[in-house]
N, C-alpha and C positions, 0 to 999 in steps of 0.2 A: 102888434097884431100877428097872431098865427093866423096859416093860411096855406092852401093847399097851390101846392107850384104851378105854374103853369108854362106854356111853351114859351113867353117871354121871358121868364126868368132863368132857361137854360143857360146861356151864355153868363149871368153872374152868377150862378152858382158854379159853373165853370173856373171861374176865378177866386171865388171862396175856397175853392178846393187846390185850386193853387197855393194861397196864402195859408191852407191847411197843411200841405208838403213842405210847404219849407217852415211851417215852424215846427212839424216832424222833423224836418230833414235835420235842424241841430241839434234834436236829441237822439239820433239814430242814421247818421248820412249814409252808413252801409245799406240800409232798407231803402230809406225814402230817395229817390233819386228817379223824380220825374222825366218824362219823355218828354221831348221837347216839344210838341204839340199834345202833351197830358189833358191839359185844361178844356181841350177844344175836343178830344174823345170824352172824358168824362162829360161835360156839357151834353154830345152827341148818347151817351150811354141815359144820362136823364132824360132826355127827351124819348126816347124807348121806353121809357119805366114809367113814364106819364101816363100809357095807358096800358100797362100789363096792370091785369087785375089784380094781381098777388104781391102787390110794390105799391109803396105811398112814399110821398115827397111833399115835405111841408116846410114852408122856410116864414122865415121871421121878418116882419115888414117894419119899419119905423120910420115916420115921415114921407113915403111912398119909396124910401130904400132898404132894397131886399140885406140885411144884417146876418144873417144866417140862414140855418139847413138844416133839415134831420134827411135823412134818405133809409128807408126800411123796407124789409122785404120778407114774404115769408115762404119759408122751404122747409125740405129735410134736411138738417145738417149731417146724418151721418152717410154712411158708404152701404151698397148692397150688402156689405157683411153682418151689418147691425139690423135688426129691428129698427122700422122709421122713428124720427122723431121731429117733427113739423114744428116749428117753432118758429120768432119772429127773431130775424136778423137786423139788429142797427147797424149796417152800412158805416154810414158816416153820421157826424154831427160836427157843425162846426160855428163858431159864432164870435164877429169881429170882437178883438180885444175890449172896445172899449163899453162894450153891451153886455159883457160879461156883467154876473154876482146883480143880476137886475130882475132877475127868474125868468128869463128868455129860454134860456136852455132848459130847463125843468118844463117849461111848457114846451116846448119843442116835444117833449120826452115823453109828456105826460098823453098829447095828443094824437102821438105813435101809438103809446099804448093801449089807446081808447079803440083805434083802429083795429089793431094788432086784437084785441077784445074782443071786438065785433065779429069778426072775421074767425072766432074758433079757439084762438091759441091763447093758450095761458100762460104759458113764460115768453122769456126772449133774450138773446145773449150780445155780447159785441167784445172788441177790443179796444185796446187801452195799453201805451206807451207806458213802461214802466217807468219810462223818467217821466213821464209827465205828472208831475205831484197833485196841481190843481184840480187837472180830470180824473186821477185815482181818487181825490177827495170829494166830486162829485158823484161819484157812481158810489163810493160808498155810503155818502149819505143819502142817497136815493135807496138804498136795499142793495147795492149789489156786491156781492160775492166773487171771490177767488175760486174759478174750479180749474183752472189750464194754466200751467205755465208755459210759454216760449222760451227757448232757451236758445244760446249761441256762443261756442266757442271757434276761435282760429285755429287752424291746422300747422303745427309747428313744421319750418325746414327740415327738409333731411342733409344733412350731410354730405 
């Protein structure tokens, strides 16, 4: 069951998003590199966003345990230099391994979107670990597109 989060579900989805860092964290341990009370801010940052009106939080229930997350939000993503462009932000998404390829996460997504619909905006954007193969093969089968790349190279020694 999708379902919109509520104050109880802060603290696991706090820890969803923990088990969300570290399975970033071994595709990328230069980025991901949680705080040590990460889990327990983010939880605290959900629970804020439960009731700003411009943020929805919907997580995936199976058996009366919360399995997942989507967290969206919508803004202008550019800078005072650009012309606005208001759009809906996915946050995050994250969904216990073994729940995966069951269409949890597509509804997760699909749900966002219906919000994100309601509320004005017609597209919406998010990020995506290049090594992560599985979630680049989800968003591409959902429609989505390459428009940004992140890049990152090391600063060699000098001498």
């Amino acid at each position: 069951m999708i379902r919109l989060a509520d104050a109880a579900d802060t603290e696991r989805i706090g820890d969803l998003w923990a088990e969300m860092v570290a399975f970033h964290a071994v595709l990328d341990p230069q980025t991901f590199r949680p705080a040590e009370d990460g889990a327990e801010r983010y939880a605290r940052g959900i629970q804020d966003r439960l009731g700003d009106s411009d943020a929805r939080v919907l997580v995936a229930e199976i058996d009366g345990e919360v399995v997942g997350y989507v967290n969206g939000v919508i803004a202008d993503i550019t800078t005072e230099l650009f012309l606005p462009l208001r759009c809906g932000l996915l946050a995050d998404i994250y969904l216990q391994a073994a729940y995966r390829r069951r269409g949890l996460g597509k509804q997760l997504v699909e749900r966002l979107l219906l919000w994100f619909r309601s509320r004005g905006v017609n597209h919406f954007e998010w990020h995506v670990s290049a090594g992560n193969h599985e979630a680049l093969a989800f968003w591409q089968a959902i429609g989505g597109e390459t428009t940004m790349l992140r890049m990152r190279a090391s600063i060699p020694e000098v001498d």
